[in-house]
C-alpha positions, 0 to 999 in steps of 0.5 A: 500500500503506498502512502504519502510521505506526509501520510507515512511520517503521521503513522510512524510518529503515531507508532512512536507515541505508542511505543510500537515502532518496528526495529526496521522499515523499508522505505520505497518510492520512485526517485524524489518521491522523498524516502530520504527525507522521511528516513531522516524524519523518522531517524530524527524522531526517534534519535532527537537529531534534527532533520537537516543533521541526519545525513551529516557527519553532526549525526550523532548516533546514525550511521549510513551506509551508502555504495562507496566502492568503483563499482557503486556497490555496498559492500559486506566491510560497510555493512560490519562497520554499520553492525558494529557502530549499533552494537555500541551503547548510544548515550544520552538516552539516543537510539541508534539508527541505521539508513541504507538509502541505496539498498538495492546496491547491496552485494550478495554478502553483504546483504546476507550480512544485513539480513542476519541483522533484521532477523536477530536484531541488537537488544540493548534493553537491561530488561532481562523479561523482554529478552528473547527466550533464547538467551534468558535460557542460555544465562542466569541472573547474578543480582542485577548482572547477568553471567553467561557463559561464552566458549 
């Protein structure tokens, strides 16, 4: 179903209010049908960067990840580096975003590498009930720290 990109901003900034947002979007459109735009809306919304910042190097917390290469690709090393930046715990209360305008530029590894990311996606709520019931399986609960066992 397409939307207007003032249309879709409303619903999303409806889903923010109601602490119902995804962990991801897809944002599509014909060329200046403005999902830049409403990217960084979205990301200023939930991040608190200001709209015209999003896209800059002031982007605190944001990371883009855009075809860099001779062959205008996205490549698997640009999408680590966008995973490890997310994994990184964002200060002062900030979410961390990531915005990959140019998804159809993805190589084939680094899209499966992306893919790995939507489906398991980063937890960095202290929460222990809303982690997935994988890992509360896998750790056990010392006070208010959790051990696990690695290796």
């Amino acid at each position: 179903m397409a939307f207007s990109r003032t249309t879709a901003f409303e619903y999303l900034r409806r889903a923010h209010e109601q602490n119902r947002l995804a962990h991801a979007y897809l944002i599509t459109g014909p060329p200046g049908s403005g999902k830049e735009t409403l990217a960084a809306h979205l990301a200023s919304l939930v991040n608190g960067t200001p709209v015209t910042d999003v896209f800059s190097a002031k982007a605190r917390e944001i990371s883009v990840a855009r075809p860099e290469s001779k062959s205008r690709r996205i490549v698997i090393e640009q999408i680590r580096e966008l995973e490890h930046a997310l994994r990184m715990r964002a200060v002062n209360g900030r979410r961390k975003v990531a915005i990959i305008p140019d998804a159809d530029r993805l190589q084939s590894a680094a899209a499966n590498a992306f893919l790995k990311t939507l489906e398991e996606p980063l937890y960095h709520d202290s929460t222990r009930a809303r982690w997935p019931t994988e890992i509360k399986a896998r750790t056990r609960e010392a006070g208010e720290i959790t051990a696990a066992r690695f290796g």
